[in-house]
N, C-alpha and C positions, 0 to 999 in steps of 0.2 A: 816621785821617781823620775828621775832623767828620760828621754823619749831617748830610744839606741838611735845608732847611727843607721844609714842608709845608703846608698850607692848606686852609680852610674857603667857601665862596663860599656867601653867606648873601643869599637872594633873598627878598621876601615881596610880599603886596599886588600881584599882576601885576593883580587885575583883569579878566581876559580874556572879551572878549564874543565875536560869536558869527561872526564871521568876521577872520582874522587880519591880513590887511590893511587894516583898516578906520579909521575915525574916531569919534568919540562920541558920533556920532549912529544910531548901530546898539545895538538889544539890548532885554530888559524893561525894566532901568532906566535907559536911556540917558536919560531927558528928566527924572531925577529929581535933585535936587541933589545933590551928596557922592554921589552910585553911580555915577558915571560909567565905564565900561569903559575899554579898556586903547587907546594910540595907536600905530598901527604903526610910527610914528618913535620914540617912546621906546624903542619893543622893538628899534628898529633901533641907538639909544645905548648900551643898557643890553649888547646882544650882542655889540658890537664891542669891548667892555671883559672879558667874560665868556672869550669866546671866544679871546682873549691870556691869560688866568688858566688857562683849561682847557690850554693851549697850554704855557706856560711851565712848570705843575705836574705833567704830563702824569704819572701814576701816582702822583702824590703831593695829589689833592684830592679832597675831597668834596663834595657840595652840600648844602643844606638851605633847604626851603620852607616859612616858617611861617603857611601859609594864607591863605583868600581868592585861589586860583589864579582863581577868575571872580568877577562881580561878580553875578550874578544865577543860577547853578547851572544853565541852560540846556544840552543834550544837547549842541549845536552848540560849545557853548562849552569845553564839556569835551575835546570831540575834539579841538579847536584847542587847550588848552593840553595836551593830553597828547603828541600828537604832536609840540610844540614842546620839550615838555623831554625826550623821551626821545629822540627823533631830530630828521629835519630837514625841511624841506617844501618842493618848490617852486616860489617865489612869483613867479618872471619868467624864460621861458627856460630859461637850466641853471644858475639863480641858484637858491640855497637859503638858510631861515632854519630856525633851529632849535639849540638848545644841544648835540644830541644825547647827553647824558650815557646812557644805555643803550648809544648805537653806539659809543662811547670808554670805555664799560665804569667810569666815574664813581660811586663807590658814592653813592646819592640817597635822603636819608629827609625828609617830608612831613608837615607835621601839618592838617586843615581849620580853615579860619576860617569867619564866622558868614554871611559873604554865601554861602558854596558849600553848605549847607541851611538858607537863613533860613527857607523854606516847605515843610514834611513833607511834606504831600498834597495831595488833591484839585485840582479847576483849578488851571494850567493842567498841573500834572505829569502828570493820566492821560492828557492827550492826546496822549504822549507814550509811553503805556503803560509808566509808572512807575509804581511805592504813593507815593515820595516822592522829592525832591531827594537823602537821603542815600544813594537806594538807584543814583540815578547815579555821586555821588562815588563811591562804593565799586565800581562797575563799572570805571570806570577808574585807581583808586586803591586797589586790595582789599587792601594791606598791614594787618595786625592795629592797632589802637590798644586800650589804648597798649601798648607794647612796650619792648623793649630791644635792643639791637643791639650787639656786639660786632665792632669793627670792626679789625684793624692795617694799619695807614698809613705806608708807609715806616719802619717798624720799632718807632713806637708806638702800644701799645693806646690803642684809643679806644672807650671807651663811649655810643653816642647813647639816650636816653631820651625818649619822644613820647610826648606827651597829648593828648586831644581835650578843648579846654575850652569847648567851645559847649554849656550846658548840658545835659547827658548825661543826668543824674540826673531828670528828671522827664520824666512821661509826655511822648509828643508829639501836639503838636494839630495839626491843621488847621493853623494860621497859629503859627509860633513867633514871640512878639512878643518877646520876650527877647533871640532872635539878632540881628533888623531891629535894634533898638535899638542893637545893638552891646556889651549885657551877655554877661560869661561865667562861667564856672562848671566845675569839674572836678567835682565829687561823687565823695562818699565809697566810692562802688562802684568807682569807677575806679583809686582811690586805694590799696586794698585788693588790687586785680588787676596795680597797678603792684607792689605790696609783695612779692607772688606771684612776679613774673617775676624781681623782682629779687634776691631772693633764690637763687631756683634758676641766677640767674647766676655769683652769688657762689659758689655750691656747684660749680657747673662749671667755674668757673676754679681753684679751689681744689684739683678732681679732674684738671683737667687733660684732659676730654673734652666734648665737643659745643662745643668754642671753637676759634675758627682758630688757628695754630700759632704761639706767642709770645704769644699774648695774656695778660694778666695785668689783671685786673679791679682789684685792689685799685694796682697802679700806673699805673692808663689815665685820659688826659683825659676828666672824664666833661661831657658836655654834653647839655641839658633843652630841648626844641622845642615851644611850644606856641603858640598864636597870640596870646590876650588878653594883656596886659601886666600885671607882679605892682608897675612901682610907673613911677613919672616923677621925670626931674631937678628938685631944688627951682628952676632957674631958670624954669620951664613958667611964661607971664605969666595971668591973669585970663580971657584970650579964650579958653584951655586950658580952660576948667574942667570943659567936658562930658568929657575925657579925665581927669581927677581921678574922675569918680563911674564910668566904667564901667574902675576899675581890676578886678581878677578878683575874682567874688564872695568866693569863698572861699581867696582870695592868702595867709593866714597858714596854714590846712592844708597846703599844695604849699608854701610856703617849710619850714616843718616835716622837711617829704619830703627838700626839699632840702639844707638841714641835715645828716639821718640817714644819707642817701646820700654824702654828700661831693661834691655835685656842683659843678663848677668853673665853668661857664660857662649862661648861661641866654640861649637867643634867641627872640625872636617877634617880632611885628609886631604889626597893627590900628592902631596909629597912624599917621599919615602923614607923620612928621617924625621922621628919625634922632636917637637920640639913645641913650646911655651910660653905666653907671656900674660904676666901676673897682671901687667894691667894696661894691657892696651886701648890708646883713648881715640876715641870715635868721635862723629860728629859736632857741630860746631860749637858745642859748651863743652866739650873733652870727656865724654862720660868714658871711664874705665870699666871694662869688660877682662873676664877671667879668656883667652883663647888656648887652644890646643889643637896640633895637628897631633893624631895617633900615628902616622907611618902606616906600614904595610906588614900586618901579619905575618903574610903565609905562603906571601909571592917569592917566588923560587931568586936566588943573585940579587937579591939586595945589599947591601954593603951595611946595614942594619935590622933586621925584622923586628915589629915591636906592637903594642899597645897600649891603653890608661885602661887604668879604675878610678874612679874619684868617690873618697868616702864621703860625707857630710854626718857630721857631728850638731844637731841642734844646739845653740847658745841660746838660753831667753827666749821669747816669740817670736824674734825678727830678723834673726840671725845665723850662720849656718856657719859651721870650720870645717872650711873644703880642705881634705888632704888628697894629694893626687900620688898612686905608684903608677911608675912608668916602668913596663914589663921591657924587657930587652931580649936579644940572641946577636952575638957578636958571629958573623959569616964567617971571621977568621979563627973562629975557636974549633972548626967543623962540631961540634954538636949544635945541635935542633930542641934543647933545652934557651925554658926564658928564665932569665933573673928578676927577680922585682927590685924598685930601688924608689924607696918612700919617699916623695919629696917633703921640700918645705911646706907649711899649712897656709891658709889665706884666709881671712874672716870673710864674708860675705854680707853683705846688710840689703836685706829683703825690700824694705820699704825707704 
């Protein structure tokens, strides 16, 4: 009997301000242009799509968030999206919202984007009795970065691989002007401790101890979660051009990475427009990589709202037919309804 397919539910950019029901006129940067927080109708779109994925895949899906869960790193804000993706909230009566990927037991790995500690310290975070924004994230998101994850999914290894690339590597000030900006950065520290982990993974699969039962590193889909993006489609017109300069500072060391690694699939976000490439080639032998940015949910004035799923269909033992649908809401339609729109398939070769 064929092994069923399996899937990915690839969310980024929710945006989320500081109360869950709300509109975009709540939050620190609600009145600032491009930072707008998250709309409770898009969260209402985006979940009735999700929640039929979680439904239909039910022990066969993962999720993955590649940062900027809030739009300002606000305590209020964080409590609201945490409780939203790990359980449910709620929000009228005996009505609930919420993904609950922890209550359905959903394995969920996270990387930060630059809006959830664009500000390290001082005002307004001690009023708060914080040192910094990142010391919230991590209160509610204490997973290690970056990491590795060995995961088996319906019967195949999957390797997730997570970076923080909101400039790591240099002291933090007071005001990270780097983040706001929307520049990022992994740094060579990072890069060095990723090398660390991954190795001693390879060694564990290889031994056959500290990995879940069947896993096998050297034949697992591997997939890379960071939030800054390592490149854009040549169709990106002229009006793009500030998403041309803040590609990732240091995007040809992490392609490098990715390369050495063998990693098959790259996703992140910070852009606000879906978008794809079948086979973007990476470091110095051209190894082709599946990338994706998912866009931005659920963030209020986008000129597009959107997300992925990506099926995987087993071929053989080595082999995987990645279909990807890319979920849409055209702003100009005024409704808060997503479309799906199946793409074309791409084989994937494991080994």
């Amino acid at each position: 009997m064929a092994a069923e397919a399996w899937g990915i539910l690839h969310l980024s950019d929710l945006h989320f301000g500081p109360y869950l029901q709300q509109t975009e006129s709540h939050g620190e940067w609600a009145n600032i242009p491009g930072a707008f927080p998250h709309h409770y109708r898009l969260v209402q779109g985006m979940e009735f799509h999700a929640a039929l994925l979680l439904k239909e895949y039910k022990g066969r899906i993962l999720a993955a968030i590649t940062g900027d869960m809030t739009t300002a790193g606000e305590p209020s804000a964080y409590e609201i999206i945490n409780n939203y993706i790990r359980g449910r909230t709620y929000v009228r009566g005996l009505a609930k919202a919420g993904l609950g990927l922890s209550d359905e037991k959903v394995p969920f790995f996270h990387v930060p984007g630059n809006h959830d500690y664009w500000h390290s310290a001082g005002w307004p975070v001690s009023k708060w009795n914080y040192k910094s924004r990142f010391e919230i994230y991590r209160k509610y998101f204490p997973e290690p970065l970056p990491e590795v994850y060995p995961v088996v999914l319906n019967g195949t290894s999957v390797t997730i691989y997570t970076l923080d690339s909101n400039v790591i590597g240099r002291h933090r000030l007071p005001f990270q002007l780097d983040n706001m900006l929307g520049n990022g950065e992994v740094g060579d520290a990072q890069l060095a401790d990723m090398q660390t982990r991954h190795q001693a993974l390879v060694q564990a699969s290889e031994a056959g101890t500290g990995v879940p039962a069947g896993y096998s590193h050297a034949g697992s889909l591997k997939v890379l979660l960071l939030h800054h993006h390592l490149a854009l489609p040549s169709e990106v017109d002229e009006k793009k051009i500030a998403q041309r300069l803040l590609v990732l500072k240091d995007a040809a060391k992490v392609k490098a990475m990715i390369s050495d690694y063998g990693i098959h699939m790259v996703l992140c976000g910070h852009q606000h427009f879906p978008h794809m490439l079948y086979d973007l080639e990476v470091g110095d032998n051209r190894h082709k990589v599946f990338y994706a940015c998912a866009g931005s949910a659920t963030q209020v004035k986008c000129d597009q709202n959107s997300f992925f799923f990506y099926e995987f269909a087993p071929r053989g033992t080595d082999q995987l037919v990645l279909t990807p649908t890319r979920y849409v809401r055209n702003i100009t339609s005024n409704s808060y309804a997503f479309k799906a729109e199946v793409c074309d398939p791409i084989v994937i070769r494991l080994r």
